[in-house]
C-alpha positions as CSV (number, residue, x, y, z in Angstrom):
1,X,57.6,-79.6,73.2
2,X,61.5,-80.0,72.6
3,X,62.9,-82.2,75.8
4,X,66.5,-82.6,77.0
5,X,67.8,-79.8,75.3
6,X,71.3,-78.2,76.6
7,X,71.5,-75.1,75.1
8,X,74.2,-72.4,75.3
9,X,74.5,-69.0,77.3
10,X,75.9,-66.4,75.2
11,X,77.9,-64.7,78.2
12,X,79.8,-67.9,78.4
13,X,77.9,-69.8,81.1
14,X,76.0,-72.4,80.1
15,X,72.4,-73.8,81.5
16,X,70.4,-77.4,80.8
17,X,66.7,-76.1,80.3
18,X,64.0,-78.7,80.1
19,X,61.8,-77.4,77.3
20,X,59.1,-80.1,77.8
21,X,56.9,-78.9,80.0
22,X,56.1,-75.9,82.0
23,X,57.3,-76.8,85.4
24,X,57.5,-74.5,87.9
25,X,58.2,-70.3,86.9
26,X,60.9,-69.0,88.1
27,X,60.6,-66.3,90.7
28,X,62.7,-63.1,88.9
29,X,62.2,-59.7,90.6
30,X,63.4,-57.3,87.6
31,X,65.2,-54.4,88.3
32,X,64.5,-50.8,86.6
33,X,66.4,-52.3,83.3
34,X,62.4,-54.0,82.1
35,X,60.6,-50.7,83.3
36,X,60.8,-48.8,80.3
37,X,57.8,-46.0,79.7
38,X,56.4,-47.3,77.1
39,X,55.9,-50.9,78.4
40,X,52.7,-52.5,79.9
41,X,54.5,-55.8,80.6
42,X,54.4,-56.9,84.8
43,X,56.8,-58.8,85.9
44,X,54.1,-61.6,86.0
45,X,53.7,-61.3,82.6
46,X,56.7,-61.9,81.6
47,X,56.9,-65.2,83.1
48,X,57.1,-68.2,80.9
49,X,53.5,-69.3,80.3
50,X,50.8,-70.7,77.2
51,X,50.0,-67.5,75.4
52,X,47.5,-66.7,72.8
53,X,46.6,-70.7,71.9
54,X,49.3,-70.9,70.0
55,X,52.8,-70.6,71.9
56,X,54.9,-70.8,75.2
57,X,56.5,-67.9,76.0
58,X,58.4,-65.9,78.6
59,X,61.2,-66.2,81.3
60,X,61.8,-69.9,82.0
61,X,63.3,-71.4,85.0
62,X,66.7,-73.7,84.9
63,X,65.6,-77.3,85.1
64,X,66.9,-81.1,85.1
65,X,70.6,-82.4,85.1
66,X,71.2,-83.8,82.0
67,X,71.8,-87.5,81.4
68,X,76.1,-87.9,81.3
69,X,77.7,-89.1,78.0
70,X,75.4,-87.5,75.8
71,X,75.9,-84.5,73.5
72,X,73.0,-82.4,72.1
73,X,73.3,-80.2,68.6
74,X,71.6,-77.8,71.3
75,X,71.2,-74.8,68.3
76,X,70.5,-75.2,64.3
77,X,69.9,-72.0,62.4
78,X,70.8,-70.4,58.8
79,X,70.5,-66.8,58.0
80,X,72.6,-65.0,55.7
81,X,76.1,-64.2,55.7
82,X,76.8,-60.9,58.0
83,X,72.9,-61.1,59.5
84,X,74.1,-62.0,63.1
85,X,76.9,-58.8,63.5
86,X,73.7,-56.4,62.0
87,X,72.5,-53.6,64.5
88,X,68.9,-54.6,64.3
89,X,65.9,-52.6,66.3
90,X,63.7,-54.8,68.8
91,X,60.6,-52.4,68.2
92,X,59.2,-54.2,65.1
93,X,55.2,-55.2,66.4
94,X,56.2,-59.0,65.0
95,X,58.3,-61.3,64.3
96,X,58.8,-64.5,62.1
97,X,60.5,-67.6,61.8
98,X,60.3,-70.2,58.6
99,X,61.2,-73.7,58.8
100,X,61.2,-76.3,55.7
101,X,60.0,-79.6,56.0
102,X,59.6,-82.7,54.0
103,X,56.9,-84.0,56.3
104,X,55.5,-82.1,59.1
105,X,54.6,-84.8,61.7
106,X,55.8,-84.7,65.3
107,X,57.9,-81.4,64.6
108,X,58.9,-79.6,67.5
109,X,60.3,-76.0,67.6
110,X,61.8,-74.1,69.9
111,X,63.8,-70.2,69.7
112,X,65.7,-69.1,72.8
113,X,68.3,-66.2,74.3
114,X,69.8,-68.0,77.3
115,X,71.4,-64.6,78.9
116,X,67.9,-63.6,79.8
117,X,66.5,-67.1,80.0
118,X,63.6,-66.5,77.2
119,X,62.0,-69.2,75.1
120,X,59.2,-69.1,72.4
121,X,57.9,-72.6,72.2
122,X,55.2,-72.7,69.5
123,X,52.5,-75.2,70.1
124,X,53.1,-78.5,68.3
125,X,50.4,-78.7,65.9
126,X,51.3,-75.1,64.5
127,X,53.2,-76.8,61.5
128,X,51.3,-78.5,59.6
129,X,52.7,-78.0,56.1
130,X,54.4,-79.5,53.9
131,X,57.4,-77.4,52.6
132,X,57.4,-74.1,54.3
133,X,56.3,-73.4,57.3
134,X,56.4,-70.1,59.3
135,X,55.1,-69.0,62.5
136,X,54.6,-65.4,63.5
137,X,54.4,-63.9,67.3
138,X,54.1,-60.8,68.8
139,X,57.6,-59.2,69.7
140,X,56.2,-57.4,72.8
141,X,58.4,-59.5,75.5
142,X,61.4,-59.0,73.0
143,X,60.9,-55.2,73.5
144,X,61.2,-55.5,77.2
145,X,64.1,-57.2,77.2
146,X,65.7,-54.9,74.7
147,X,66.6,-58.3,72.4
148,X,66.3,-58.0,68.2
149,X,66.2,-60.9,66.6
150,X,69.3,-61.7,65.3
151,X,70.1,-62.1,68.6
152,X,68.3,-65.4,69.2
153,X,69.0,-69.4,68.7
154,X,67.0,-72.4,67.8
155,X,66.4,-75.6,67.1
156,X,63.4,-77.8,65.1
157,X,63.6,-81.7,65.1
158,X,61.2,-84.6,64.1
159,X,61.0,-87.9,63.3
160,X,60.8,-88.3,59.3
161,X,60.9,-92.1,58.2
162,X,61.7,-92.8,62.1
163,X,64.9,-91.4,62.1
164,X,65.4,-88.1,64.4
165,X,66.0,-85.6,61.9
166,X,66.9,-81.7,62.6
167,X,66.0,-79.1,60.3
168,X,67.5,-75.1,60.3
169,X,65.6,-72.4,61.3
170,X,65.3,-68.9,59.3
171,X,64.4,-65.8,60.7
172,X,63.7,-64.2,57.5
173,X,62.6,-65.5,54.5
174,X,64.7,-68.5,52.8
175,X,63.9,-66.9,49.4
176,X,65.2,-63.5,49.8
177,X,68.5,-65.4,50.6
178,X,71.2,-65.5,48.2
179,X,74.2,-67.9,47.7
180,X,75.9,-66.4,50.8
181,X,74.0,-68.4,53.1
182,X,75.2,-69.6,56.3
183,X,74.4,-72.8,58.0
184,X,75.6,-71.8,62.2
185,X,75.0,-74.9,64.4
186,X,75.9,-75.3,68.2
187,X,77.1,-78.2,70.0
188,X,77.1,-79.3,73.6
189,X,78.2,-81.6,75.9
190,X,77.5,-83.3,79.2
191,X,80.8,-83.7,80.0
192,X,84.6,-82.7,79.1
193,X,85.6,-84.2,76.0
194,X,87.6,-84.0,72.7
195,X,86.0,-84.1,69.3
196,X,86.6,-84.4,65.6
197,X,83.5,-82.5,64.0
198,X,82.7,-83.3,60.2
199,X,79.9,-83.1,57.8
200,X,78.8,-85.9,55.0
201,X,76.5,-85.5,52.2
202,X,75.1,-89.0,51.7
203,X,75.9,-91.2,50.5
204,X,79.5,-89.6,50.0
205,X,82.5,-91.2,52.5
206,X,84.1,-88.1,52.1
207,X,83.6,-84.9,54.4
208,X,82.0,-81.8,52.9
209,X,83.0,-79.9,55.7
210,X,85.0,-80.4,58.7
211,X,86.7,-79.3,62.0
212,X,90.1,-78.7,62.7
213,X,91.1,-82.0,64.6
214,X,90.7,-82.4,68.9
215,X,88.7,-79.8,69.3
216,X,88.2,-79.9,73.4
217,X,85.0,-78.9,75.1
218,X,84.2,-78.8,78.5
219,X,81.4,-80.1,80.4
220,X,78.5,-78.0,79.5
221,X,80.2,-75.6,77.5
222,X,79.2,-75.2,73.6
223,X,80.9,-74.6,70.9
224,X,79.6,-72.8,67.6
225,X,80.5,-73.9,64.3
226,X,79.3,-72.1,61.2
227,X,79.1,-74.1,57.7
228,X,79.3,-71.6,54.4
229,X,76.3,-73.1,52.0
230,X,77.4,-72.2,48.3
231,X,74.4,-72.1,45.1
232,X,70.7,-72.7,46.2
233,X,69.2,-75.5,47.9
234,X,66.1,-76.4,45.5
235,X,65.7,-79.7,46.5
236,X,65.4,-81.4,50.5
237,X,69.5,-82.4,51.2
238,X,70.1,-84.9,53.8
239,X,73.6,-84.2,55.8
240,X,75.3,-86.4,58.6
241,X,76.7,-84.3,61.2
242,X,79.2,-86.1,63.0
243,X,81.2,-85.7,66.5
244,X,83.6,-88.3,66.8
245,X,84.7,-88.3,71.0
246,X,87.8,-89.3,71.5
247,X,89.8,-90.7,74.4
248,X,93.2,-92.4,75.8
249,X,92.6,-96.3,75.8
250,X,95.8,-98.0,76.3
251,X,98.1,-95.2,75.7
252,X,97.0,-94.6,72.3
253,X,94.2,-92.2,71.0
254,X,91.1,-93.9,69.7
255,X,87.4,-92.9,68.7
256,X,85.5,-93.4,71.7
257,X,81.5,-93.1,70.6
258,X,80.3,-91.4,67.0
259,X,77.5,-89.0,67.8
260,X,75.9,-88.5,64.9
261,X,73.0,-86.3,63.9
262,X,70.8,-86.0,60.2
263,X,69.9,-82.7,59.3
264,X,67.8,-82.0,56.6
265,X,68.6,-78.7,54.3
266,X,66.8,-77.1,51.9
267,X,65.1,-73.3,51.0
């Protein structure tokens, strides 16, 4: 599974969440909120744990302190335009997520709501395709915590042609997406910094997309930046998402390290 992720917290507090491994489950006593009539669910059972053969899922626990200097492109989604402000019910009996890939090897996914703490790890091996792959779960701990889907982040990496590549995850199908797709990815850093954010097509020199300039972050906090995709994506599109961190050296301002990330688009 995913490791060294820093994700974000949507009520602005943010947590570093080892996704690796299980580790030890955190201890939550719910209050009334979870006890809803028409709920089985015990508190146990909503604990973050292997369900089904196929999936960690549940209430995880904060874990490890991430390593300093680094910064992590902690979310990677697309969905279309206006998806994310639609009132969406969280009583559907399933629910889906579809990733593309060139190659399917070593691909690790992971979907998250950090207010409540949840993850939905699928098992490794799920994707095995080539192209499109999608994974479906039962949306029974989703109901308990009163969360709809276009409520939740994620992220899927893997190594294609040994180079750490992210890819975007869907929660509906890429297909019955028109032009007015949206590309939202999050960013987050171990430690206060300032950062020019641009996107490259390769081989191109010139940005496709970029930031307005210094944009300062503070330690742990993320910042969301959403990327407008115009006309269909037909055929796999390899992007370079770059964070240039800057700093004072010598009294003048300079580019301190280049974070960069490859992401890999297509529907």
């Amino acid at each position: 599974m995913l490791t060294n992720l820093l994700v974000k917290c949507k009520r602005k507090h943010f947590c570093k969440l080892q996704i690796g491994c299980v580790g030890t489950i955190l201890a939550l006593c719910f209050s009334s909120t979870f006890a809803q009539s028409n709920q089985k669910l015990s508190t146990r059972e909503l604990h973050y744990k292997f369900r089904d053969g196929n999936r960690w899922e549940g209430i995880k626990k904060e874990g490890w302190k991430q390593v300093s200097g680094t910064l992590e492109l902690s979310s990677f989604i697309c969905y279309e335009e206006g998806w994310r402000g639609k009132k969406l019910a969280a009583t559907r009996d399933s629910v889906s997520i579809f990733v593309y890939v060139p190659q399917p090897r070593d691909l690790t996914v992971s979907v998250f709501y950090l207010d409540t703490l949840y993850f939905m790890d699928p098992y490794p091996k799920i994707f095995t395709q080539r192209g499109k792959n999608i994974f479906q779960w039962p949306s029974q701990i989703l109901k308990v915590l009163g969360l709809s889907i276009n409520q939740l982040d994620g992220v899927a990496r893997a190594r294609v042609e040994n180079r750490l590549t992210y890819f975007p995850i869907y929660f509906s199908p890429p297909e019955q997406i028109g032009n007015k797709l949206i590309a939202e990815f999050s960013f987050t850093p171990s430690r206060a910094a300032t950062f020019d954010f641009a996107l490259y097509a390769r081989p191109s020199e010139s940005p496709i997309w970029k930031t307005s300039n210094d944009v300062r972050l503070d330690a742990n906090e993320s910042k969301t930046f959403y990327w407008p995709i115009e006309g269909h994506l037909s055929q796999p599109t390899d992007f370079s998402l770059v964070a240039a961190e800057k700093a004072i050296i010598n009294g003048k301002v300079e580019i301190r390290r280049r974070h960069e990330f490859n992401i890999c688009l297509f529907k």
